[in-house]
C-alpha positions in Angstrom: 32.3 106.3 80.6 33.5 106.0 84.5 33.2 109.2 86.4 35.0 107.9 89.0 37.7 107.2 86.4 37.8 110.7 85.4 38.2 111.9 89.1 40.8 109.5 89.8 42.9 110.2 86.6 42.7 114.0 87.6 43.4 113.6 91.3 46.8 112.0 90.1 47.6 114.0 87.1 47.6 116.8 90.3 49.6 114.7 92.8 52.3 113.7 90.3 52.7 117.6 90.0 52.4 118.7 93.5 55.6 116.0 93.8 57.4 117.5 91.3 57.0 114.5 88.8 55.6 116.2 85.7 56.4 113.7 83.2 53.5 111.6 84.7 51.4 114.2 85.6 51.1 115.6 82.0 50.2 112.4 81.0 47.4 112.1 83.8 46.1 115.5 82.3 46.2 114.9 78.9 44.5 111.1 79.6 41.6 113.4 82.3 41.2 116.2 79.1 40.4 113.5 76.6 38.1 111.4 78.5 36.4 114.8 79.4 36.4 115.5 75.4 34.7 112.3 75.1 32.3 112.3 77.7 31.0 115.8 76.6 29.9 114.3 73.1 27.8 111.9 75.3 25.9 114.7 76.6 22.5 115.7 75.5 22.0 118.1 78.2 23.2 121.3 77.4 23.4 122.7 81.0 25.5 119.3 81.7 27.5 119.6 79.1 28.6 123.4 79.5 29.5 122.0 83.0 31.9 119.6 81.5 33.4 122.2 79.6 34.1 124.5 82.2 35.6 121.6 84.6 38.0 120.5 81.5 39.0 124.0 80.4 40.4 124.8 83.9 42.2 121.0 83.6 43.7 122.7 80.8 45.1 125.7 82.5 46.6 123.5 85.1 48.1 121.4 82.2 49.7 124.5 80.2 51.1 125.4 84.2 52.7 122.5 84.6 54.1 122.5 80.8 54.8 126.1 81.7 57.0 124.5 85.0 58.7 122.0 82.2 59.8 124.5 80.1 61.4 126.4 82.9 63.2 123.9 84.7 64.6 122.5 81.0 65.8 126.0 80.2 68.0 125.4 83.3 69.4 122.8 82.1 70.4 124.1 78.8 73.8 124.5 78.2 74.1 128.1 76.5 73.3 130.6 79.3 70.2 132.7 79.4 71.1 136.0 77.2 71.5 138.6 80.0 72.4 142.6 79.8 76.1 142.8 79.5 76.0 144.9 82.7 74.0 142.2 84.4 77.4 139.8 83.7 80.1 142.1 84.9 78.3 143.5 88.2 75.9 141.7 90.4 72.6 142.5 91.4 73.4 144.6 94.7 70.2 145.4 96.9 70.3 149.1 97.7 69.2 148.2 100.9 72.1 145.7 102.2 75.3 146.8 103.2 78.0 145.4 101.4 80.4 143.3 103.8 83.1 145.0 105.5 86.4 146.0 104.5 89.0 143.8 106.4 90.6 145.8 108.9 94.6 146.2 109.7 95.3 144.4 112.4 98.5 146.3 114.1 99.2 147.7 117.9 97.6 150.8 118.7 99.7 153.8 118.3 100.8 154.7 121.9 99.7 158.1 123.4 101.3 160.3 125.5 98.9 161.6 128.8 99.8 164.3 129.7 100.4 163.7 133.8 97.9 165.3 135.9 99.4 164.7 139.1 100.6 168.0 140.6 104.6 167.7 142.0 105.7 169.9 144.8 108.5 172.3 143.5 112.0 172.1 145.0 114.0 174.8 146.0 116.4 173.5 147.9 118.7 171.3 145.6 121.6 170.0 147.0 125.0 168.9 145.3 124.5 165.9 146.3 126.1 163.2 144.2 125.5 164.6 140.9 125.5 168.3 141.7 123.5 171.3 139.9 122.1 169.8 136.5 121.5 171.6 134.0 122.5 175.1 135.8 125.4 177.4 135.6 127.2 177.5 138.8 128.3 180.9 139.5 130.9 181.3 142.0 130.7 183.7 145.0 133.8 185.9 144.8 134.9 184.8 148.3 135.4 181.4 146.8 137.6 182.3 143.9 141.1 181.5 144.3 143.3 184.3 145.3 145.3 186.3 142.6 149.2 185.9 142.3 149.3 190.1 141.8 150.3 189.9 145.1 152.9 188.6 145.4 
């Protein structure tokens, strides 16, 4: 039995997975598990041997991880969906701590305001006739400007 074998076989069965080729790497670990198996029979030692044992029981771990990884990414690939809480369908997972996006805003012209005007006028009193005459007041008429009766006559 090559020890070196068993190192190299293990090294690769690791690589393979580290690359994301399991295929090849579970057949690195099962090749490094039985040479281990097969090497331990050898032994006489038992100090040796439990050694063995120990270094191809954690091999096995990392085997039934990357079987673990298998099974995972082929239940991806699956064709029925994953059963899910009927909730879980409907709504999405919302984060309690993310704001939801924001609400698309109306895009339309201001409403105009009215300011008041601050800016103090000086107050006529002397309005002429002018063109237009009194606005908006009554003209009274002085009674030395009404016409003169007919009574008279």
């Amino acid at each position: 039995m090559n020890l070196a074998e068993i190192c190299e076989n293990a090294k690769k069965g690791r690589e393979y997975a580290l690359l994301g080729n399991y295929d090849s790497s579970m057949v690195y670990y099962q090749g490094v598990i039985q040479q281990i198996q097969r090497h331990c029979q050898s032994l006489r030692d038992p100090a040796t041997k439990a050694k063995w044992q120990q270094v191809r029981q954690e091999l096995l771990e990392e085997y039934e991880q990357v079987k673990s990884i298998v099974s995972t990414l082929e239940s991806f690939k699956m064709d029925k969906p994953p059963d899910f809480p009927v909730s879980c369908r409907d709504e999405p997972f919302r984060d309690p701590a993310v704001w939801p996006p924001p609400v698309p805003a109306e895009h339309r012209a201001p409403p105009q305001i009215r300011r008041p005007n601050r800016e103090v006028r000086p107050l006529r009193k002397d309005v002429g006739a002018g063109a237009r005459g009194l606005v908006g007041r009554a003209h009274q008429i002085s009674k030395s400007d009404k016409p003169a009766s007919r009574d008279k006559d």
